[in-house]
N, CA and C atoms as a LAMMPS dump frame, in Angstrom:
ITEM: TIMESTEP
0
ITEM: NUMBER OF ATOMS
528
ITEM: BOX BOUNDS ff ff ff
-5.0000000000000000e+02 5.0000000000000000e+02
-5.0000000000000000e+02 5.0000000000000000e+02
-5.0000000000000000e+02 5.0000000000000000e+02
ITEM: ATOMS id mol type element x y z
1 1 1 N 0.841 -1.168 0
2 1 2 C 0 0 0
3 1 3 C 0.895 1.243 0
4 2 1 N 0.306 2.067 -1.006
5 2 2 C 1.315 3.528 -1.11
6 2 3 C 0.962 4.229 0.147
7 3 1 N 2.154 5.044 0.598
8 3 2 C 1.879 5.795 1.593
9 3 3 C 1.347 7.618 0.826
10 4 1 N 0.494 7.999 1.6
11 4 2 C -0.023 9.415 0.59
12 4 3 C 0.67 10.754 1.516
13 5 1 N 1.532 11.529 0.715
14 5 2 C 2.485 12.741 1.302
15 5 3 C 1.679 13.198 1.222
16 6 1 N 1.872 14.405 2.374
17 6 2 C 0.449 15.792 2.84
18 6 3 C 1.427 16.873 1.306
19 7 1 N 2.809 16.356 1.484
20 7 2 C 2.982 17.365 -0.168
21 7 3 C 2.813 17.142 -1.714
22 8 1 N 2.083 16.316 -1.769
23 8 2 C 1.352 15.711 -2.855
24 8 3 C 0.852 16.799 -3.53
25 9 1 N -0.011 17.153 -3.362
26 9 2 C -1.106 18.63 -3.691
27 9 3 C 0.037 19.36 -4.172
28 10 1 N 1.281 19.977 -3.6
29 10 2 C 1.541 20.814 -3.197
30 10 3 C 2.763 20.434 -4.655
31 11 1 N 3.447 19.68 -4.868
32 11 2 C 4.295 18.775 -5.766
33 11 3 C 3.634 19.125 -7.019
34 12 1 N 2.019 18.293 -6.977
35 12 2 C 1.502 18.471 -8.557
36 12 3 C 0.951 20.075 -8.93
37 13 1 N 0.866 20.847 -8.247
38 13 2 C 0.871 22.318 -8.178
39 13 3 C 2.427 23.173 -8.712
40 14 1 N 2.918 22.709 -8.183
41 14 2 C 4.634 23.076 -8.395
42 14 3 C 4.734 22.887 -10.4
43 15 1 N 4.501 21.667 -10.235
44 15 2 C 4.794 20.732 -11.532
45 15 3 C 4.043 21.272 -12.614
46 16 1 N 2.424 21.61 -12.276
47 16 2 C 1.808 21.935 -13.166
48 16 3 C 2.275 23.784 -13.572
49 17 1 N 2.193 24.431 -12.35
50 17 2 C 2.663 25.48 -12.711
51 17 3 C 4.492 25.714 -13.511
52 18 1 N 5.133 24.821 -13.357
53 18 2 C 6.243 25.079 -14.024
54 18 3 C 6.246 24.911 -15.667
55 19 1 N 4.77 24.184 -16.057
56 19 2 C 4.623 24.163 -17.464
57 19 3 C 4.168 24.994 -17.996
58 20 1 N 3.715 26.071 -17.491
59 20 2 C 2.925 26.999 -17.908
60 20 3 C 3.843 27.999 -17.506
61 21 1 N 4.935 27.79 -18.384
62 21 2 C 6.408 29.207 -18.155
63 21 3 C 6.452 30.128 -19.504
64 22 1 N 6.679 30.882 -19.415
65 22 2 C 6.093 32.423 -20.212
66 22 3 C 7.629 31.591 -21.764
67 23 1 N 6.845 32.042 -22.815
68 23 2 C 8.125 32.111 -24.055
69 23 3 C 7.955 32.855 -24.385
70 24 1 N 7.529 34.208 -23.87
71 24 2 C 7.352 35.524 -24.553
72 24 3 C 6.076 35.918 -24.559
73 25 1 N 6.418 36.863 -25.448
74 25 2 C 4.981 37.654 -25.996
75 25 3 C 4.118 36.97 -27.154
76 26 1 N 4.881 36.246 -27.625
77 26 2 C 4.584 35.369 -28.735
78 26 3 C 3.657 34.083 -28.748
79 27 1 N 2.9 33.671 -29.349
80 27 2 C 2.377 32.961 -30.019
81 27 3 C 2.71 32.397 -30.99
82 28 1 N 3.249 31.766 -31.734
83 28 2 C 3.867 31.615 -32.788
84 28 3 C 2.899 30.355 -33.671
85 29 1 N 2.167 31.166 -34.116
86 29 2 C 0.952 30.111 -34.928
87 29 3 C 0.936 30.445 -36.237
88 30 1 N 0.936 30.344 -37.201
89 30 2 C 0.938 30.082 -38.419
90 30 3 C -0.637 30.251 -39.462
91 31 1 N -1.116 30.734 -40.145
92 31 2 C -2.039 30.527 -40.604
93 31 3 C -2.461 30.725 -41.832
94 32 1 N -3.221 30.126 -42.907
95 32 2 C -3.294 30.365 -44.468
96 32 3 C -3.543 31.6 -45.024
97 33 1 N -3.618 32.112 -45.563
98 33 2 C -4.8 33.724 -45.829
99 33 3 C -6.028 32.434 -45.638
100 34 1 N -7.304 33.674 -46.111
101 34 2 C -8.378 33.279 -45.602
102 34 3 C -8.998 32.568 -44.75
103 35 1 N -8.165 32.392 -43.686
104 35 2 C -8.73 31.717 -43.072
105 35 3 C -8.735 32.807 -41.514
106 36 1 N -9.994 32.252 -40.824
107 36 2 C -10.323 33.326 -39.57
108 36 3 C -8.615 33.023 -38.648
109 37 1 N -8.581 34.361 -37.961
110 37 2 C -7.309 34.001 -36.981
111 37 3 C -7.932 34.773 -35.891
112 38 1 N -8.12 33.916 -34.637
113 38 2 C -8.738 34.753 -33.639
114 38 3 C -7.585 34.947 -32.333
115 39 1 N -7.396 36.142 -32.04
116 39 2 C -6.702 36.391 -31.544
117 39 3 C -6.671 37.591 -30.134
118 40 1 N -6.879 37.244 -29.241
119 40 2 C -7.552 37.739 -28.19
120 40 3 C -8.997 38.373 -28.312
121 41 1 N -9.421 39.4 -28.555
122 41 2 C -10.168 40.125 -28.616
123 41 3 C -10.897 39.939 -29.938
124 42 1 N -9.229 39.883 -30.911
125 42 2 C -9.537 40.969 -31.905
126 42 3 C -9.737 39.204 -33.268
127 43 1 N -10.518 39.095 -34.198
128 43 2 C -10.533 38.526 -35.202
129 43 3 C -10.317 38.902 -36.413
130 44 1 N -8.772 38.371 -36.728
131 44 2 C -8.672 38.987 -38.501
132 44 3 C -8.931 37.538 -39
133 45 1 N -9.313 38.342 -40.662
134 45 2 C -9.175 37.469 -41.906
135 45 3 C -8.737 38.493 -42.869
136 46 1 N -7.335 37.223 -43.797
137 46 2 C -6.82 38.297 -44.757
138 46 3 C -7.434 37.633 -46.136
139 47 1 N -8.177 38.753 -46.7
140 47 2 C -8.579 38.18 -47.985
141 47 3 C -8.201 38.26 -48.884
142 48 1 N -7.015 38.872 -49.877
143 48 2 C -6.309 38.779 -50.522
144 48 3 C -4.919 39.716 -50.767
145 49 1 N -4.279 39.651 -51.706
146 49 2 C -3.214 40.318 -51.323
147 49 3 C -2.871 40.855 -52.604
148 50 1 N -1.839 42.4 -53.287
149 50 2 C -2.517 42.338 -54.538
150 50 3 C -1.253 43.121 -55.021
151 51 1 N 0.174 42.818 -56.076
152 51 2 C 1.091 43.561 -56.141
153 51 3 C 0.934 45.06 -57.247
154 52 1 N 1.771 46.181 -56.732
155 52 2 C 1.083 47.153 -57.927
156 52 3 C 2.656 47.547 -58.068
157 53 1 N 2.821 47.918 -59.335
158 53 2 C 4.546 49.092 -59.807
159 53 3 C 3.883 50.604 -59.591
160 54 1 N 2.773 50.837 -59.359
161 54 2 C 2.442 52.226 -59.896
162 54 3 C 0.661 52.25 -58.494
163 55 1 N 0.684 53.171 -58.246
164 55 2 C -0.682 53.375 -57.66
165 55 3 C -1.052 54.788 -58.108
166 56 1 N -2.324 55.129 -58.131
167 56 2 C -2.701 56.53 -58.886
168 56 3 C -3.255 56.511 -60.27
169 57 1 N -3.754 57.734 -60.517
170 57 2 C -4.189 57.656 -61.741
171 57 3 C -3.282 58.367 -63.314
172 58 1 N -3.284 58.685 -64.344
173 58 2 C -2.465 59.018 -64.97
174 58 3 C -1.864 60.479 -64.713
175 59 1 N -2.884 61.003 -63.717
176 59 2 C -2.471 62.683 -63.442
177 59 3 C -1.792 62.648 -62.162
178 60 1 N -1.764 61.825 -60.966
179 60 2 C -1.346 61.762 -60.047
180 60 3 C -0.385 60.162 -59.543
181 61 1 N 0.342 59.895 -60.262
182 61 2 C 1.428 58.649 -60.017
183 61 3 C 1.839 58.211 -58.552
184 62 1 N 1.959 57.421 -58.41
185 62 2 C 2.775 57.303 -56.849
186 62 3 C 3.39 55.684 -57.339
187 63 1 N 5.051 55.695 -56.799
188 63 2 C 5.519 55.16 -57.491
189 63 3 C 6.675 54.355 -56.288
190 64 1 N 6.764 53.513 -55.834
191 64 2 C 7.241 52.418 -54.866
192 64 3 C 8.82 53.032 -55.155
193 65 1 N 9.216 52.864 -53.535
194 65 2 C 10.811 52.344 -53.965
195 65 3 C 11.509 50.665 -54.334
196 66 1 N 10.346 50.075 -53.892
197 66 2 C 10.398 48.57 -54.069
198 66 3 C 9.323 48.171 -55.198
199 67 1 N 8.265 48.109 -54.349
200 67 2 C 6.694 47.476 -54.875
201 67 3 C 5.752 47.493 -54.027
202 68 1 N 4.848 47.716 -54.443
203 68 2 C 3.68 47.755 -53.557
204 68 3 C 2.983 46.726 -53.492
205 69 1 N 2.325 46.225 -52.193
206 69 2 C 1.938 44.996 -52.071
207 69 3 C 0.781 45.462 -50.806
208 70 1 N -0.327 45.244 -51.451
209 70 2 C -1.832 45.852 -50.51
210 70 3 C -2.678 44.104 -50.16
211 71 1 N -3.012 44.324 -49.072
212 71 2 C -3.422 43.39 -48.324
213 71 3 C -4.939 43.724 -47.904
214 72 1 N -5.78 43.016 -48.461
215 72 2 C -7.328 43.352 -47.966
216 72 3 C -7.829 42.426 -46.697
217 73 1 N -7.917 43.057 -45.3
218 73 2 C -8.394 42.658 -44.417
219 73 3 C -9.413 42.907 -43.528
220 74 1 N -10.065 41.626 -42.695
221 74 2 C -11.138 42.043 -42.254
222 74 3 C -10.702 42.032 -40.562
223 75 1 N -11.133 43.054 -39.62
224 75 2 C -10.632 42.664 -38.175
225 75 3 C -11.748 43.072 -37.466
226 76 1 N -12.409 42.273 -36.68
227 76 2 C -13.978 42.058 -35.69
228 76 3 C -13.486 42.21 -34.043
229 77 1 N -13.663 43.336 -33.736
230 77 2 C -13.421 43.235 -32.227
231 77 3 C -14.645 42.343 -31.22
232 78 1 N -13.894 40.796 -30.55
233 78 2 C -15.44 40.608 -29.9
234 78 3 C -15.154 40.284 -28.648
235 79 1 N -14.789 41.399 -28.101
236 79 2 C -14.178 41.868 -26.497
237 79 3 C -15.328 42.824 -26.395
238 80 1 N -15.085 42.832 -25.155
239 80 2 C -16.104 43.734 -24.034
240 80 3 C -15.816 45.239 -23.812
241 81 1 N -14.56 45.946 -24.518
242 81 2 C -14.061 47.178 -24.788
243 81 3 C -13.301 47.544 -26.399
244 82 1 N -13.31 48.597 -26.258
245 82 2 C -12.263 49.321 -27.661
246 82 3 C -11.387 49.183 -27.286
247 83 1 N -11.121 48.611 -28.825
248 83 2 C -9.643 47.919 -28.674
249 83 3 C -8.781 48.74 -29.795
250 84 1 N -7.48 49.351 -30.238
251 84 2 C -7.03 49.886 -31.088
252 84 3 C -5.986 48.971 -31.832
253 85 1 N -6.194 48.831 -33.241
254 85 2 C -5.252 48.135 -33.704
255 85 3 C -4.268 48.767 -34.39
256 86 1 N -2.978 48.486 -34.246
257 86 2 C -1.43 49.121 -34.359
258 86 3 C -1.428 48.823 -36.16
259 87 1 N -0.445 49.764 -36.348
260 87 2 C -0.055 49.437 -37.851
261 87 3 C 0.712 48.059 -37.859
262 88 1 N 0.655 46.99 -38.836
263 88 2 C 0.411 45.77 -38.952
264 88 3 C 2.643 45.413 -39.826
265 89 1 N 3.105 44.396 -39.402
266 89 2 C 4.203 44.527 -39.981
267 89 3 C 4.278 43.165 -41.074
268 90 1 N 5.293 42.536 -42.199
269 90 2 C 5.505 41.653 -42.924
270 90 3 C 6.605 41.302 -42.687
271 91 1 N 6.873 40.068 -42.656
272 91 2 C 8.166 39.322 -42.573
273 91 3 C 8.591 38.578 -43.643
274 92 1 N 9.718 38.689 -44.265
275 92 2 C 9.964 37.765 -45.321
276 92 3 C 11.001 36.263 -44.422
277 93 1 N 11.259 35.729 -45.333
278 93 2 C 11.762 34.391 -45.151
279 93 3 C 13.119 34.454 -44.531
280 94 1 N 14.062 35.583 -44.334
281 94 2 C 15.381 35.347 -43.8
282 94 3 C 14.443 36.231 -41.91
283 95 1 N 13.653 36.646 -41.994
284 95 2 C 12.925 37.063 -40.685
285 95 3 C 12.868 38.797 -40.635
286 96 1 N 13.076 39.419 -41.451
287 96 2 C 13.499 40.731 -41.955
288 96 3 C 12.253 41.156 -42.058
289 97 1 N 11.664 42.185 -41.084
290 97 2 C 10.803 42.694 -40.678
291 97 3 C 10.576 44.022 -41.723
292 98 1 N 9.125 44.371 -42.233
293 98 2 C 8.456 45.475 -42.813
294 98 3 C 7.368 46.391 -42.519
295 99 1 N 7.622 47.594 -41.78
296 99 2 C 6.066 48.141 -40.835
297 99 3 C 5.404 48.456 -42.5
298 100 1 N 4.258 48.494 -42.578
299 100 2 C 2.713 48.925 -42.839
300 100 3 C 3.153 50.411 -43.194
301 101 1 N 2.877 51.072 -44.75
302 101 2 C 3.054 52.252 -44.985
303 101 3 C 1.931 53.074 -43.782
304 102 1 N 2.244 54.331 -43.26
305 102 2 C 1.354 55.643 -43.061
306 102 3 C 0.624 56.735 -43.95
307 103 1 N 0.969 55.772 -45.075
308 103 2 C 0.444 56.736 -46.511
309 103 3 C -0.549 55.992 -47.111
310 104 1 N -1.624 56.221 -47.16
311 104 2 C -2.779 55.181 -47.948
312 104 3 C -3.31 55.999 -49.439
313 105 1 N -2.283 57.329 -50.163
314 105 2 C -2.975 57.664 -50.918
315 105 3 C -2.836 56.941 -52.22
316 106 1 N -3.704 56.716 -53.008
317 106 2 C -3.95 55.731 -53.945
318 106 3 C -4.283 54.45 -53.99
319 107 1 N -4.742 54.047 -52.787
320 107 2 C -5.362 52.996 -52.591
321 107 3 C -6.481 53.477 -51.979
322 108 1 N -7.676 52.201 -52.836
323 108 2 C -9.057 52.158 -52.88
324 108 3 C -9.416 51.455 -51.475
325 109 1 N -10.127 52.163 -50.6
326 109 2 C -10.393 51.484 -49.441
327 109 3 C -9.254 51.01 -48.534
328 110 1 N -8.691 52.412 -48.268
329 110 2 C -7.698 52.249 -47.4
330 110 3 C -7.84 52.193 -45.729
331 111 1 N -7.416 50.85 -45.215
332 111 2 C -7.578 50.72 -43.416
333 111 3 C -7.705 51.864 -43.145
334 112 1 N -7.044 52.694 -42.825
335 112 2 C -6.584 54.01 -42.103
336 112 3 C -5.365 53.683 -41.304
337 113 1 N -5.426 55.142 -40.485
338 113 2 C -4.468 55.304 -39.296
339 113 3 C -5.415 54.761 -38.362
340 114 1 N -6.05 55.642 -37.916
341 114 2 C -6.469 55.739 -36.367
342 114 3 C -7.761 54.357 -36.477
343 115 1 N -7.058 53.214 -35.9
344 115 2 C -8.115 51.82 -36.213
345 115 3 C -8.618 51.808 -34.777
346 116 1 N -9.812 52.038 -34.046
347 116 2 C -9.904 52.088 -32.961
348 116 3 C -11.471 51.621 -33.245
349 117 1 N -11.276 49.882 -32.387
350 117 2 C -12.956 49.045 -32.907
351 117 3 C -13.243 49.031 -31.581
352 118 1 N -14.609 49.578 -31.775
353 118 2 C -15.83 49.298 -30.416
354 118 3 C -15.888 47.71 -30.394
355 119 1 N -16.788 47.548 -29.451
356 119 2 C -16.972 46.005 -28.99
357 119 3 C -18.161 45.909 -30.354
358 120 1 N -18.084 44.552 -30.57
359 120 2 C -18.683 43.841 -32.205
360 120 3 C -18.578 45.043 -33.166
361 121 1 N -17.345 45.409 -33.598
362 121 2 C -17.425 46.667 -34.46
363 121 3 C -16.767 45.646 -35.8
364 122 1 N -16.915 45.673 -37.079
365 122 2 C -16.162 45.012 -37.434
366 122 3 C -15.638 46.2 -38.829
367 123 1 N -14.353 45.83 -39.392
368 123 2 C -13.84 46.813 -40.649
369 123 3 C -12.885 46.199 -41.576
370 124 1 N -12.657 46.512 -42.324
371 124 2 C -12.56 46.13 -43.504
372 124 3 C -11.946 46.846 -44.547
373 125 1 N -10.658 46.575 -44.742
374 125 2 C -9.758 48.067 -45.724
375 125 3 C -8.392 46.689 -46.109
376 126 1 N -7.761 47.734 -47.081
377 126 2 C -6.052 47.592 -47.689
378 126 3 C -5.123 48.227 -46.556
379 127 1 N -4.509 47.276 -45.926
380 127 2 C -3.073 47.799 -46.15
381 127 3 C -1.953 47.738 -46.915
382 128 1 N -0.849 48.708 -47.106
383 128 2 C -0.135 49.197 -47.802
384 128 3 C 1.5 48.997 -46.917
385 129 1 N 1.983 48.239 -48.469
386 129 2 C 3.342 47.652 -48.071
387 129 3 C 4.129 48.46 -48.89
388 130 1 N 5.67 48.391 -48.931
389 130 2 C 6.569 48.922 -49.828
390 130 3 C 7.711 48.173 -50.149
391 131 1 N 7.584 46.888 -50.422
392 131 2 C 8.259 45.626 -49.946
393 131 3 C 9.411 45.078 -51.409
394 132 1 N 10.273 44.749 -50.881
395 132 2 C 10.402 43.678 -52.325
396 132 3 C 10.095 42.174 -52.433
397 133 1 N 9.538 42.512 -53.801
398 133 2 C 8.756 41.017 -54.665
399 133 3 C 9.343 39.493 -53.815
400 134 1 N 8.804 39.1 -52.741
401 134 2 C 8.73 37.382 -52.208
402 134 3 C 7.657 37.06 -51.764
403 135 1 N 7.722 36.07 -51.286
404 135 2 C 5.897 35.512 -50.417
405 135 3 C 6.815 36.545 -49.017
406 136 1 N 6.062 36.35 -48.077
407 136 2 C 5.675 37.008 -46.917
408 136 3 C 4.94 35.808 -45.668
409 137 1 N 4.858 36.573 -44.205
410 137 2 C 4.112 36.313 -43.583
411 137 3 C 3.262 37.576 -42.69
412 138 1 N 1.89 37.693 -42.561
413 138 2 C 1.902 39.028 -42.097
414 138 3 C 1.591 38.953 -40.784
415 139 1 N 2.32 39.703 -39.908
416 139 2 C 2.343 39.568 -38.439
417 139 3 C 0.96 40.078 -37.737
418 140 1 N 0.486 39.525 -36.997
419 140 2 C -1.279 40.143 -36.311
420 140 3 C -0.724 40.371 -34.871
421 141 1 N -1.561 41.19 -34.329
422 141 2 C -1.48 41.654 -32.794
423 141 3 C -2.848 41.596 -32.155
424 142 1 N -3.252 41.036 -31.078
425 142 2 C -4.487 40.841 -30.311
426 142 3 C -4.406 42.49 -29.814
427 143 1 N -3.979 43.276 -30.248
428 143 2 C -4.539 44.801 -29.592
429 143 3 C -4.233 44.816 -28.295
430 144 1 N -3.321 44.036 -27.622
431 144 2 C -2.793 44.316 -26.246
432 144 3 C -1.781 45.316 -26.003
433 145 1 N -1.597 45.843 -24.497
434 145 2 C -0.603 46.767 -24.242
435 145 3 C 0.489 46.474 -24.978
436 146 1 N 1.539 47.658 -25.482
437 146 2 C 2.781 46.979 -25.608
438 146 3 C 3.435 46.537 -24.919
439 147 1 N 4.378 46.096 -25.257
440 147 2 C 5.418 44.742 -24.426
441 147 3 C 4.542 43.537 -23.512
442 148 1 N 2.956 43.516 -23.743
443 148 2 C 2.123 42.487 -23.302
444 148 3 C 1.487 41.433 -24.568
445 149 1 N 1.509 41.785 -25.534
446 149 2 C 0.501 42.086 -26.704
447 149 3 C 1.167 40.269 -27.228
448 150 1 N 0.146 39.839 -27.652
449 150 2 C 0.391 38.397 -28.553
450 150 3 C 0.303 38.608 -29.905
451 151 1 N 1.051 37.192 -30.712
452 151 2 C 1.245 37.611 -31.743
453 151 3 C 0.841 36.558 -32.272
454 152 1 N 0.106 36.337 -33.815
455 152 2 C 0.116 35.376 -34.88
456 152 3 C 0.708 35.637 -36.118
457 153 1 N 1.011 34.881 -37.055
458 153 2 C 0.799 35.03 -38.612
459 153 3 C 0.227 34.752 -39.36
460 154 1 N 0.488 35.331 -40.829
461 154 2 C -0.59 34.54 -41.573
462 154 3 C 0.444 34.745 -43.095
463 155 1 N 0.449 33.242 -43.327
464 155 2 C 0.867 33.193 -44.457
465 155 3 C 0.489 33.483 -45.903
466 156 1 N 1.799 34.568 -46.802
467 156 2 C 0.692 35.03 -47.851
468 156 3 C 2.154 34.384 -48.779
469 157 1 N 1.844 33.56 -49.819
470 157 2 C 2.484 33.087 -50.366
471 157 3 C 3.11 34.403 -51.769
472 158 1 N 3.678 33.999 -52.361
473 158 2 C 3.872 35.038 -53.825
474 158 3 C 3.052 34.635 -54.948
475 159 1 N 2.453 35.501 -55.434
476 159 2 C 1.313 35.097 -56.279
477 159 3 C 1.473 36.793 -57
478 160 1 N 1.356 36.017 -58.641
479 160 2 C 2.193 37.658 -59.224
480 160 3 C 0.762 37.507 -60.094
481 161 1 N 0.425 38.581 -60.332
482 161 2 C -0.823 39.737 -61.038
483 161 3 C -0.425 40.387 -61.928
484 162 1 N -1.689 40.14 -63.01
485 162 2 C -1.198 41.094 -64.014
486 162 3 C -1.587 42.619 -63.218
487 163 1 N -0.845 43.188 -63.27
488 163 2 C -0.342 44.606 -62.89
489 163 3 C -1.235 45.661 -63.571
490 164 1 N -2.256 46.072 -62.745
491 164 2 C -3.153 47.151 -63.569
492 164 3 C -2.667 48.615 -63.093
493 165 1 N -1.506 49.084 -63.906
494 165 2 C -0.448 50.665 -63.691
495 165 3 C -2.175 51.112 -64.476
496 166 1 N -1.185 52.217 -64.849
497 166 2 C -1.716 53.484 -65.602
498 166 3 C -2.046 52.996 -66.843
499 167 1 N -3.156 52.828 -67.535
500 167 2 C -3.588 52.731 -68.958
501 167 3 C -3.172 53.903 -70.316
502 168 1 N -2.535 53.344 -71.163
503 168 2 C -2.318 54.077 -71.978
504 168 3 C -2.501 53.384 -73.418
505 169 1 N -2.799 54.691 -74.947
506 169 2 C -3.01 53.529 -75.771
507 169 3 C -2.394 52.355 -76.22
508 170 1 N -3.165 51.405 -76.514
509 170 2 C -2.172 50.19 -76.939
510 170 3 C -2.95 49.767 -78.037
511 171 1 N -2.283 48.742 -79.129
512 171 2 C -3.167 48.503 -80.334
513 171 3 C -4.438 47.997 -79.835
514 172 1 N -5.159 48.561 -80.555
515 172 2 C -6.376 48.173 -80.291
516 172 3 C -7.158 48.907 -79.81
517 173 1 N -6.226 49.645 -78.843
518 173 2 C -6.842 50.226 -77.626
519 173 3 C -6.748 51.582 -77.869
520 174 1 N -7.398 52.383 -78.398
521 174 2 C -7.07 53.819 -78.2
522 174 3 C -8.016 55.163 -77.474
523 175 1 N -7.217 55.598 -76.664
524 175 2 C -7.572 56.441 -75.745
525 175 3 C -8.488 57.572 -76.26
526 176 1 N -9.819 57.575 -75.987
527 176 2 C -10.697 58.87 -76.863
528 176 3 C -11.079 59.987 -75.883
């Protein structure tokens, strides 16, 4: 017959709490585009992703030092307060980090700056990269304090587009 220690309790308490030891701020989860990523509060989905050489129209150009690479996403706050979401960053494959332009002019349905979602608020915009041409992963934040805040990704593979620049005539095509 086993004998039962009064530090028993006290052992599997120890034990259990030593597994539950902090690796950061991180999360490190992985996820497809389209698919939901829920992440504290806050729920994104990235719905597509879209490369441009040129944004603007033929009177007003705006023109990458790299390439532009706009990301259409959806983010649902379904927390019990306003939550603000930070400008969003990209990582390429050697781990080489890219913040989220502050310039949304020439893009159609641009996120904004100031992203600040009520409780069940949900929105829906482009963000704006300045990146050079690889797949990516795009980094998400549950809208927590900084230096508290968790993190996911979401994988956006390279997928090249025919490139709709500035229209000009072409056979066939002439400008009236």
């Amino acid at each position: 017959m086993l004998s039962r220690s009064p530090f028993l309790p006290l052992i599997l308490l120890m034990g259990a709490l030593a597994g539950c030891g902090s690796k950061g701020n991180s999360i490190r989860i992985d996820y497809p585009m389209g698919e939901r990523v829920n992440l504290g509060p806050l729920t994104y989905n990235v719905v597509e992703s879209v490369w441009r050489s040129q944004l603007g129209d033929a009177f007003k150009i705006r023109v990458p030092d790299q390439r532009f690479f706009m990301i259409t996403i959806s983010v649902t706050n379904g927390g019990g307060r306003d939550v603000s979401v930070p400008l969003l960053s990209l990582e390429n494959s050697t781990g080489q980090s890219f913040l989220e332009s502050n310039n949304g002019e020439g893009v159609d349905n641009w996120f904004g700056l100031l992203r600040n979602l009520s409780p069940a608020q949900t929105q829906q915009g482009r963000i704006l990269f300045d990146v050079p041409l690889t797949s990516y992963r795009l980094r998400l934040t549950d809208g927590g304090e900084p230096g508290s805040e968790r993190y996911a990704w979401v994988d956006i593979p390279l997928r090249l587009d025919t490139d709709s620049g500035v229209e000009g005539p072409t056979p066939g095509n002439s400008l009236k």
